[in-house]
NULUMMI-696469 format. One record per residue (C-alpha): x, y negated, z negated. Coordinates in pm, whole numbers, padded with zeros to 5 digits, always signed. Last residue first. Example, Ala and Ser with C-alpha at 12.3 -4.5 7.8 and 13.67 -1.06 7.14 Angstrom:
BEGIN
+01367+00106-00714
+01230+00450-00780
This chain:
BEGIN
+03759+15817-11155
+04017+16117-11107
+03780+16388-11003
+03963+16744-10928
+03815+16843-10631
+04135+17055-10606
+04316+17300-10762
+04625+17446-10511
+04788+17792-10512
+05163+17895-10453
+05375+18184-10395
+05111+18433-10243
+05193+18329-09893
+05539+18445-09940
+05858+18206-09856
+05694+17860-09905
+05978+17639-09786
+06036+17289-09742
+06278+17240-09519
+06620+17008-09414
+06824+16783-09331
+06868+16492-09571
+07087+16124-09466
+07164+15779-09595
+07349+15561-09391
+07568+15266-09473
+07656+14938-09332
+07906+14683-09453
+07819+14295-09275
+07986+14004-09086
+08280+14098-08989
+08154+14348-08744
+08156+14712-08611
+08269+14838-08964
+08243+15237-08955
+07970+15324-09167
+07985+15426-09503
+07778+15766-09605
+07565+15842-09841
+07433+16222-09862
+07122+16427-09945
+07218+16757-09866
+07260+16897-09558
+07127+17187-09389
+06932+17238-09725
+06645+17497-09777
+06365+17358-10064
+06242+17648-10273
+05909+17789-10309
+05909+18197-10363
+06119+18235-10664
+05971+17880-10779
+05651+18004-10834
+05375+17731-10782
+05068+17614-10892
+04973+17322-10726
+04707+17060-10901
+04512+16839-10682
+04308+16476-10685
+03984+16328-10585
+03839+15972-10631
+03743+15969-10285
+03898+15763-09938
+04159+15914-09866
+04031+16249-09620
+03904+16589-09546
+04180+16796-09779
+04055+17163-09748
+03837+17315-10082
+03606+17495-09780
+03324+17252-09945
+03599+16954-09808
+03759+16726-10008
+03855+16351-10002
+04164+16275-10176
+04218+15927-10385
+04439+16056-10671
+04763+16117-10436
+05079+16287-10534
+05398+16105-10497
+05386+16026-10842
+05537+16360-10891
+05425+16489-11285
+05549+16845-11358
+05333+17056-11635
+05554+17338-11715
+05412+17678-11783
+05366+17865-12149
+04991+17852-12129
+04959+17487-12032
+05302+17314-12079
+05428+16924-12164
+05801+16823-12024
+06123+16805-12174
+06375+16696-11852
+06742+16866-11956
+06835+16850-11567
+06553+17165-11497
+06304+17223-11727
+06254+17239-12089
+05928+17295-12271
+05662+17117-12472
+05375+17279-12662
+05010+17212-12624
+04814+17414-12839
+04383+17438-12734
+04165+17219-12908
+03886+17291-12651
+03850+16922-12570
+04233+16861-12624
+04318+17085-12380
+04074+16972-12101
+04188+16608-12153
+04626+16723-12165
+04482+16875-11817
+04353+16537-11684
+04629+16364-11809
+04803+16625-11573
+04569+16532-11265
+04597+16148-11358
+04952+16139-11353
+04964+16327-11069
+05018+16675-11019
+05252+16990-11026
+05218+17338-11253
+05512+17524-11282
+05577+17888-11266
+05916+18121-11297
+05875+18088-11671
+05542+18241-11633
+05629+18556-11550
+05257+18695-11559
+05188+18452-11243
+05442+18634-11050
+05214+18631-10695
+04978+18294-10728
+04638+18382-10750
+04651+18453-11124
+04766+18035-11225
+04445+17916-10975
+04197+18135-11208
+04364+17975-11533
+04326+17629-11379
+03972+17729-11239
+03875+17837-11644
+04006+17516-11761
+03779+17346-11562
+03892+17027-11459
+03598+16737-11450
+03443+16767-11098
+03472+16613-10734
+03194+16669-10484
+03206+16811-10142
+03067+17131-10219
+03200+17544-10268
+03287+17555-10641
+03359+17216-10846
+03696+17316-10960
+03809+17408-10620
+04052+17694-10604
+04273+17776-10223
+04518+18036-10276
+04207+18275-10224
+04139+18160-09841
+04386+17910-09742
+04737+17978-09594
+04723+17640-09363
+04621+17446-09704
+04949+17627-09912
+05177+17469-09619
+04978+17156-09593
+05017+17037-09986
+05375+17201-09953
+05474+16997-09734
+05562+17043-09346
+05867+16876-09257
+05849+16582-09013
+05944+16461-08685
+05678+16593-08501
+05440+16360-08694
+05091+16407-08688
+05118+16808-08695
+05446+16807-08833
+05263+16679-09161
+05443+16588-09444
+05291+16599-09833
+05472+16708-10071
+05807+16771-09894
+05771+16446-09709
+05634+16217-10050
+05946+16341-10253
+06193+16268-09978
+06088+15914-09925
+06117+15880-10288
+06462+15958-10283
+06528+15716-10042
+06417+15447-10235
+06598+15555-10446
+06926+15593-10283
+06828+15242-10142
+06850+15124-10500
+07180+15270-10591
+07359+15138-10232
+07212+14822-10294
+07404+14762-10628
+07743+14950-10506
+07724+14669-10186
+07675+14423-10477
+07931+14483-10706
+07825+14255-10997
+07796+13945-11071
+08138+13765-11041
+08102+13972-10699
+07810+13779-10557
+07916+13525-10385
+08189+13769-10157
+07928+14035-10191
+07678+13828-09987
+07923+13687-09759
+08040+14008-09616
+07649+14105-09579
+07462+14399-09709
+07332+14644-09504
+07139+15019-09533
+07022+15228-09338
+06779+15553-09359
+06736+15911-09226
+06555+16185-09316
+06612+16521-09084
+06373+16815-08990
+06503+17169-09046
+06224+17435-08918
+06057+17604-09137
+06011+17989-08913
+05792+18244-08956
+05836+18631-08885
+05552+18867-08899
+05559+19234-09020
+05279+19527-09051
+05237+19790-09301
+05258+20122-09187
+05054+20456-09137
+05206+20768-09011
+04942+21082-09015
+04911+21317-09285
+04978+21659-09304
+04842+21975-09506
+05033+22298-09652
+04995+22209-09980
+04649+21986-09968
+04638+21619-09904
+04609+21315-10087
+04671+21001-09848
+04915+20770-09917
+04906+20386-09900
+04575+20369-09634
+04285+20413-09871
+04468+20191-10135
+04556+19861-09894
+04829+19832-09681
+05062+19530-09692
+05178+19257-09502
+05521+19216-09470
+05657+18894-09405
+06005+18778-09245
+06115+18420-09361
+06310+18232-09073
+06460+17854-09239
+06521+17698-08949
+06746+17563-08671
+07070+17801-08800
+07208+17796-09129
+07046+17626-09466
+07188+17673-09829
+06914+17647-10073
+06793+17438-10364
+06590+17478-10619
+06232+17338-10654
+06221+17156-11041
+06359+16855-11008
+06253+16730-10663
+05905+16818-10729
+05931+16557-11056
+06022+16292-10843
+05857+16013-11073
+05807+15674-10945
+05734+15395-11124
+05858+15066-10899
+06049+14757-10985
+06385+14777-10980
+06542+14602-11248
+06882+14450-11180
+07083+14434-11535
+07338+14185-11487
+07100+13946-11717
+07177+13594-11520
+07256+13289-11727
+07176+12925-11629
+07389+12660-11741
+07237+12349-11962
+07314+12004-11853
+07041+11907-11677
+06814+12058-11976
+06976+11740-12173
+06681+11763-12392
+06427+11733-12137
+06194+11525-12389
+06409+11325-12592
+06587+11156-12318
+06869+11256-12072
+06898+11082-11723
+07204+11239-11693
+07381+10884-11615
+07301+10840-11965
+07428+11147-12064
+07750+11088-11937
+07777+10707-12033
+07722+10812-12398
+08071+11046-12325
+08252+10750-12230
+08152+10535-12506
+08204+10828-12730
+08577+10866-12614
+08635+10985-12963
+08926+10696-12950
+08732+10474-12745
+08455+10429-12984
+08717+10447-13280
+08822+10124-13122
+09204+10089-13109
C-alpha cells in the first residue's frame, strides 16, 4: 500500500487544495471563529441618585407632605408681665401632594433568536439584563430631571423641585449674572448651610456630574484641603468634601444655561449644578418597585416582557435640598 494512501495525505492535499490555500491566507478558510460570551454594553452611566435616596412605601395617588411654616422671633412668645396676656398666634400649614407617575418599557426577543442562540448564551436572560439598564437609566434622568410641566406624564425631579422652591436654596457661584464661574469653595460651603440638617453631615450628600465633582476634587486640591473617602449605600466608596459624600449621576447635564435669578434658562452653555441634599427629607416614594415581568405569550413567534416603576420623587421640607449652579464646565 502507498504510505500516501495510508496517511490519506493524498486525500487530505486535495482538501486544501480545493481550499484555495496558499502561503498568504494560511488556510484562514479553515479556521473557526470564536465568540467571547461576555456581551459588553456599551454606555457609562452612573446612577449614583438611585443609590443613595431611600426608598419608601407609597399608598394612595400621591405622596401628601403637610408643611408648617413657622413664626419668626417677635411672634414665638411674647414677654409679658405676671398678671398680663397675650394673644394666640400660630404658624400656618399647607399640604402638597407628588403624585405617582409610572415608567414603562418592553421588551422582545424572538423564538428563533434564542433557539440559534442558546449554545451562546440565554438570550431572552441576556436582553432582559440590558433592558433593565437601560431602564434604569431612564429612571435616573426622570427623578433628576422630569418635568410634569412639559410632560404630564412625568415625575417632577429634584433639579425642578428645589428650582420651584427658589430664593435661598438657590446658590450661584458667579453671584447674580448669566455667566458661568470656577467653583467657589466658599458657595459650596454656603449651599451645604442652606439645607436644614447640614451640621449632621452624614445625613448629606453632595450630587453632580463628572465634571461638577472633578470640579470639586479641582477646588480642593488648589487650597490643599484633605479629601477622604467614605462609604455609602450598597458598599459604594466614594470621595467627600467636609465629611459628605460626593455622588456622581451621569444623568446630570454639563451644558446648562443659567439665569442671573440662578434658574435653569436653557442647553446650550458650558454650565453645570451641584445639589446638596439631606436624605431625611429627599427620598423616592414607591407604589411599585421596579419590576420585570413576562408577558403572556400571544404568539409563537416571540417572548415579551415589561418593565415597570410607579412612583415619586419627593422633597418633603423645602429646606431639604439646595442647588450650585453657574458652575462652568468648559
Amino acid at each position: 500500500m502507498p504510505i500516501e494512501n495510508w496517511t490519506n495525505a493524498s486525500d487530505n492535499r486535495q482538501k486544501f487544495q480545493r481550499a484555495g490555500l496558499n502561503v498568504s491566507n494560511a488556510g484562514s478558510e479553515l479556521l473557526q471563529s470564536f465568540v467571547n460570551r461576555t456581551v459588553q454594553q456599551l454606555t457609562l452611566r452612573e446612577f449614583g441618585l438611585q443609590a443613595v435616596l431611600s426608598r419608601k412605601e407609597g399608598k394612595g395617588q400621591a405622596e401628601i407632605i403637610n408643611r408648617r411654616t413657622a413664626l419668626d422671633a417677635a411672634n414665638g412668645g411674647t414677654w409679658v408681665a405676671d398678671t398680663g396676656t397675650v394673644t394666640e398666634n400660630a404658624g400656618s400649614y399647607a399640604q402638597v401632594e407628588f403624585s405617582f407617575k409610572t415608567l414603562l418599557t418592553k421588551g422582545r426577543v424572538t423564538r428563533k433568536l434564542q433557539a440559534t442562540g442558546k449554545t451562546y448564551a440565554d438570550v431572552l436572560a441576556l436582553e432582559m439584563a440590558g433592558k433593565a439598564e437601560d431602564f434604569a437609566n431612564s429612571l435616573e434622568n426622570g427623578i433628576l430631571l422630569g418635568d410634569s410641566g412639559s410632560n404630564a406624564n412625568q415625575c417632577d425631579g429634584f433639579i425642578k423641585l428645589i428650582q420651584d422652591v427658589g430664593g435661598d436654596q438657590l446658590i450661584s457661584v458667579a453671584g447674580a449674572t448669566t455667566a458661568n464661574a470656577a467653583l467657589d469653595l466658599g458657595k459650596l460651603d454656603a449651599a451645604i448651610d442652606a439645607v436644614k440638617g447640614s451640621a449632621q453631615r452624614g445625613d448629606l450628600v453632595i450630587v453632580g456630574s463628572f465634571a461638577g465633582i472633578r470640579a470639586v476634587n479641582d477646588a480642593l486640591q488648589a487650597q490643599q484641603r484633605f479629601n477622604d473617602v467614605t462609604e455609602i449605600a450598597a458598599g459604594f466608596r466614594v470621595r467627600t468634601y467636609d465629611g459628605i459624600p460626593l455622588v456622581i449621576t451621569s444623568e446630570m447635564p454639563n451644558d446648562y444655561e443659567f439665569a442671573a435669578d440662578s434658574s435653569i434658562a436653557g442647553n446650550a452653555g458650558t454650565g453645570t449644578a451641584l445639589l446638596v441634599m439631606n436624605t431625611r427629607y429627599c427620598w423616592l416614594s414607591e407604589l411599585t418597585p421596579t419590576t420585570v415581568m413576562p408577558l403572556a405569550k400571544t404568539s409563537s413567534q416571540y417572548d415579551e416582557f415589561d418593565i415597570y416603576w410607579d412612583g415619586a420623587p419627593v422633597l418633603a421640607n423645602t429646606k431639604g435640598a439646595s442647588m450650585l449652579t453657574h458652575i462652568e464646565t468648559a
